[in-house]
N, C-alpha and C positions, 0 to 999 in steps of 0.2 A: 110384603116382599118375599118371593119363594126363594127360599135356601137350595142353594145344590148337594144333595146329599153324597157323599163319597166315603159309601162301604168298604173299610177294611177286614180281610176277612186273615185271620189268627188264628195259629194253630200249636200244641206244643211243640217246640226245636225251631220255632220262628227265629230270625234273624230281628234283632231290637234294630240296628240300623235302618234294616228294610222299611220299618216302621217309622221310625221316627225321620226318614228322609222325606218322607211324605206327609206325616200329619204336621211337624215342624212348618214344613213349609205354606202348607195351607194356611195354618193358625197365622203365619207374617203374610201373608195375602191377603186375609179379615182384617187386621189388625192397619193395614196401609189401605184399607178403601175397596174391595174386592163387592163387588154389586151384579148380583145377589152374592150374599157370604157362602162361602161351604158350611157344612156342617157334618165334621168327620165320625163315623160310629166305627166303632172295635166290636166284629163281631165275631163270636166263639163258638164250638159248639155247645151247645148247653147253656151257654153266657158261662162257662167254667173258664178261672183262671188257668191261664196257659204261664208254662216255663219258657223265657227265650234260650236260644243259644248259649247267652254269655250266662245262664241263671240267674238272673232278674224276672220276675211274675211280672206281668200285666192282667189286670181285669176285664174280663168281657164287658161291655156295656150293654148285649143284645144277643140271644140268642141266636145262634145262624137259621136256625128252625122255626124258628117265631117270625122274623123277618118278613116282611110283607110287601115294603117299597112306601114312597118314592125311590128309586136307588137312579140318582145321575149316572156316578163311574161306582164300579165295582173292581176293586181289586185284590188280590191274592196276593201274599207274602211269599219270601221266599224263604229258605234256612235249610237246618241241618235236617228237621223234620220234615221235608216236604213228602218225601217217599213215602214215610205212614201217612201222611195227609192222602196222597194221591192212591193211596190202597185203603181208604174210609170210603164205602159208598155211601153213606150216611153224608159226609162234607162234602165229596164229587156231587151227589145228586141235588142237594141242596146249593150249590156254587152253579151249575146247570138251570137251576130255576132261578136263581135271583139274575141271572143272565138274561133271560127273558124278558125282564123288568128295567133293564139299565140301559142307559143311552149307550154306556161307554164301560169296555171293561177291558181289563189290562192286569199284568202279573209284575211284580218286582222277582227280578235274579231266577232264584228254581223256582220259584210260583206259576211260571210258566207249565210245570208238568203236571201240577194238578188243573190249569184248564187245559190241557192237553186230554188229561184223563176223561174229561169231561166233554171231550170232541170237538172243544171250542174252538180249537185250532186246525181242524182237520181242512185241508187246502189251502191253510193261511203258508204265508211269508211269517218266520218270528224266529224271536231271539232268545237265550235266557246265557248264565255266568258262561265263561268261555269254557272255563273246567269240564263244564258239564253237557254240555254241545252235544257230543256224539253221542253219550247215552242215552239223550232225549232222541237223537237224530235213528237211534237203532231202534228204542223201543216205540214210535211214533212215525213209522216211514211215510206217513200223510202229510206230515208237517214240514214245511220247505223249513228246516234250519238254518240258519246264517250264522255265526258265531261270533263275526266280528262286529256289527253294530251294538252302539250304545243302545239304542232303543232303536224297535219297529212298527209300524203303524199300520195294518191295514183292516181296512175298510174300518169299522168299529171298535178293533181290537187291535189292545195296543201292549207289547212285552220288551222288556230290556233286560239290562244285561246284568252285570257284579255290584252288589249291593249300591254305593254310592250311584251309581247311575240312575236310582231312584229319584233324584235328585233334580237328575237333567230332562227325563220324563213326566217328572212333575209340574215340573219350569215348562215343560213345552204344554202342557194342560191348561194353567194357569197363561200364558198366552194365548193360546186359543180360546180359552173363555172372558177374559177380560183384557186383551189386547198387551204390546210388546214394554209399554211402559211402565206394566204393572209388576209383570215379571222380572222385569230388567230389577226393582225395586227388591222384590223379594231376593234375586241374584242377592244383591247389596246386603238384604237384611242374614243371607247365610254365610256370610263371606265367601261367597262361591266364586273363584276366580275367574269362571267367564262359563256363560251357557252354550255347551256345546250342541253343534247340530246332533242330530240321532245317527246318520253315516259316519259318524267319527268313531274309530276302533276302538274297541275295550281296551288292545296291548299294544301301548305304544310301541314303534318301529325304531327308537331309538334306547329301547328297554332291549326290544330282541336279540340285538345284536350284542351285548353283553350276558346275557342268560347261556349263551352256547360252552361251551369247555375247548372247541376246538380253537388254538391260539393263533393260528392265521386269519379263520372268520373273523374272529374278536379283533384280531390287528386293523383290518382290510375294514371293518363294519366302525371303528375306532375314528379311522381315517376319514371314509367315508363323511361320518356327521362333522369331521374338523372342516372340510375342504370343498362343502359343497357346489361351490363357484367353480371348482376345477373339471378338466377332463374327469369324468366319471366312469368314463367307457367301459366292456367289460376288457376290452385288449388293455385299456391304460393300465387296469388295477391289476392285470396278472404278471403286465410287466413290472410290474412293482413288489410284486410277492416271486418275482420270478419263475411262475407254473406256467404251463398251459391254460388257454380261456377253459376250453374242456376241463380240464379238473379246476379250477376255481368255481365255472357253473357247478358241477357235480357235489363242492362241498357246500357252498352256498343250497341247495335243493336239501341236501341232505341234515345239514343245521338251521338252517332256518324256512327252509319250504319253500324258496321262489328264488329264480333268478337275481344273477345280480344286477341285472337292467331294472328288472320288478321293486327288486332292493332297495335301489338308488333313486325310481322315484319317488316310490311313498317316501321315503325318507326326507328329499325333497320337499312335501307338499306336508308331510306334518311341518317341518322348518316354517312354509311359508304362513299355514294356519298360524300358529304361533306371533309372526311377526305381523300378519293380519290384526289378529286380537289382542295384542300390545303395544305395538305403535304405531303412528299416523303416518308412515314411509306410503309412498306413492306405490301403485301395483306393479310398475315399471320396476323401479329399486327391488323389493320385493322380490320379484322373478330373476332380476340379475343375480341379487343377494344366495338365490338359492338355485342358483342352475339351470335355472329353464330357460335366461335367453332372451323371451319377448313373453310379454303380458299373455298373448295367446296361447302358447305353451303352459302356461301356470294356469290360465282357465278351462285348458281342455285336462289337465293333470285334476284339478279340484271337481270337475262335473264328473272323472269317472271314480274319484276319490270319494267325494263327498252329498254327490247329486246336486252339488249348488253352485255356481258360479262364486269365484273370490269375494266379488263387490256384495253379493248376500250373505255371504259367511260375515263378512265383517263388517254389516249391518244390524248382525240378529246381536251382536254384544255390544256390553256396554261402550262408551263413547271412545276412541282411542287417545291416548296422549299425544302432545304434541310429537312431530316430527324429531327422530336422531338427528341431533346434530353432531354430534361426537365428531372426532377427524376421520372414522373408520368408516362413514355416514356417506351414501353416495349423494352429491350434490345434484337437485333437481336441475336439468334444462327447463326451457320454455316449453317442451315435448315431453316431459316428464314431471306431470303436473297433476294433482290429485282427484281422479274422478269422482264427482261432485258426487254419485250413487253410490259410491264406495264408502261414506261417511255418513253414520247416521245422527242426525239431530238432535239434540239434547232434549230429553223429555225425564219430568219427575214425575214420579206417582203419586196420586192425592195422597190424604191422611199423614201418616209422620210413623217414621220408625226409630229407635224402638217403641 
């Protein structure tokens, strides 16, 4: 049986999470039935123990130098030390050749700029922590940045985003190589409370609007997540703060970067993700619940949100709970009834965890 080999490649100032979000979840993917198995190697320069982040050592298992293949995915860590990492051409040049060798290769968080360093990304679509966005985006102006996905995928190369999100990119691996059931499994085995699509933001939108200082944003962005179901208009909300639309746009731009139309729908559509991925409410409810009005509303909000329509978002996670019934729960019609594609099936992963 050939094993899939999955090169980690370590360096000192690695981030231990970065690490272990990924080998973690491999080894519960072997452990539940994963055919062929991975077989994860830690490789270093020199095979010399590296210092993480937090100061904890890890042991190389493999010289990065030595290295020779089979290498399935190959991937880069991210941390505090990426920058001396990505100004080694000794690591760059070697991370470049094992490239050559692997089906798949991909970066956790800043791991991203050492295969940037390495040209890996030159005309790619990619991501890395949001922090660090621009500096990659100034010193790499070949590289389409995005900042705000979790992870990104293209063509064979694949980068995400703030440490945990290792996690989600791993998940989406492990579904791709051994199907949704296995992964859903491994979700379970990390207590991972639900596998996010890769279009899903690093920051969430209802984080933002509390990070600002200014106390009308924060009032108005406050409101906004209580009252989704309401007028959200930008007239409604300035009559409310009693400004003009023009300066409530202008402070909204200015504290949080987009209009308050832009505002209020991602806001929206993280809400409805959310209710998607935690309970079994019809897509109809859902869209009321959150403002949009009619199911089509909430699925052209989720394809430009998230590149996937509702009923596939809340297919790719685990199984939903039954329907709210609470008294605050809107009662289905006969016209507001649960699209059968909206629900996915119940499937367990061979083998047994723990």
């Amino acid at each position: 049986m050939r094993e899939r080999v999955f090169l980690v490649v370590g360096y000192d100032g690695a981030e231990l999470l970065d690490i272990a979000c990924v080998t973690s979840s491999l080894d519960i993917a072997n452990r539940i039935g994963a055919t062929p198995p991975y077989r994860v190697v830690l490789a270093t320069p020199g095979q010399q123990e590296i210092s993480c982040d937090s100061g904890l050592r890890l042991a190389g298992e493999v010289g990065l130098e030595r290295f020779t293949g089979p290498v399935h995915t190959l991937l880069v860590t991210g941390g505090q030390g990426h920058e001396r990492a990505a100004a080694s051409p000794h690591l760059v040049g070697h991370v470049r050749r094992l490239a050559g060798l692997a089906e798949r290769i991909a970066s956790v968080c800043t791991g991203s700029t050492v295969l940037a360093e390495a040209g890996l990304l030159s005309g790619r679509r990619a991501t890395t922590h949001w922090m660090y966005a621009r500096r990659l985006a100034d010193r790499f102006p070949d590289v389409r940045v995005d900042a705000e996905p979790i992870y990104v995928r293209d063509g064979n190369v694949a980068t995400s985003g703030g440490v945990t999100s290792a996690l989600d990119l791993t998940l989406a691996f492990i579904e791709e190589d051994h199907g949704a059931a296995l992964a859903r499994g491994v979700a379970m085995g990390t207590v991972a409370y639900l596998q996010r699509p890769g279009g899903q933001a690093q920051m969430s939108m209802f984080l933002a609007g509390r990070a600002t200082d200014d106390v009308m944003v924060r009032r108005i962005s406050d409101h906004i997540v209580s009252h989704l179901a309401n007028d959200l208009s930008t007239a409604a909300l300035a009559r409310l703060t009693g400004v003009s639309e023009r300066h409530l746009s202008r402070l909204f731009v200015e504290h949080l970067g987009q209009t308050p139309g832009r505002y209020v729908r991602r806001v929206r559509t993280e809400a409805a993700a959310h209710l998607l991925a935690s309970t079994g409410l019809p897509l109809r409810a859902v869209a009321r619940r959150c403002g949009f009005g009619t199911p089509e509303s909430l699925r052209q909000a989720f394809v430009d949100r998230y590149a996937v329509p509702p009923s596939r978002y809340r297919a790719v996670h685990t199984a939903a709970p039954p329907v709210d019934t609470t008294a605050s729960a809107p009662r289905p019609s006969n016209s507001d009834t649960i699209d059968p594609e909206a629900v996915p099936t119940a499937a367990s992963p061979t083998g047994s965890w723990p």
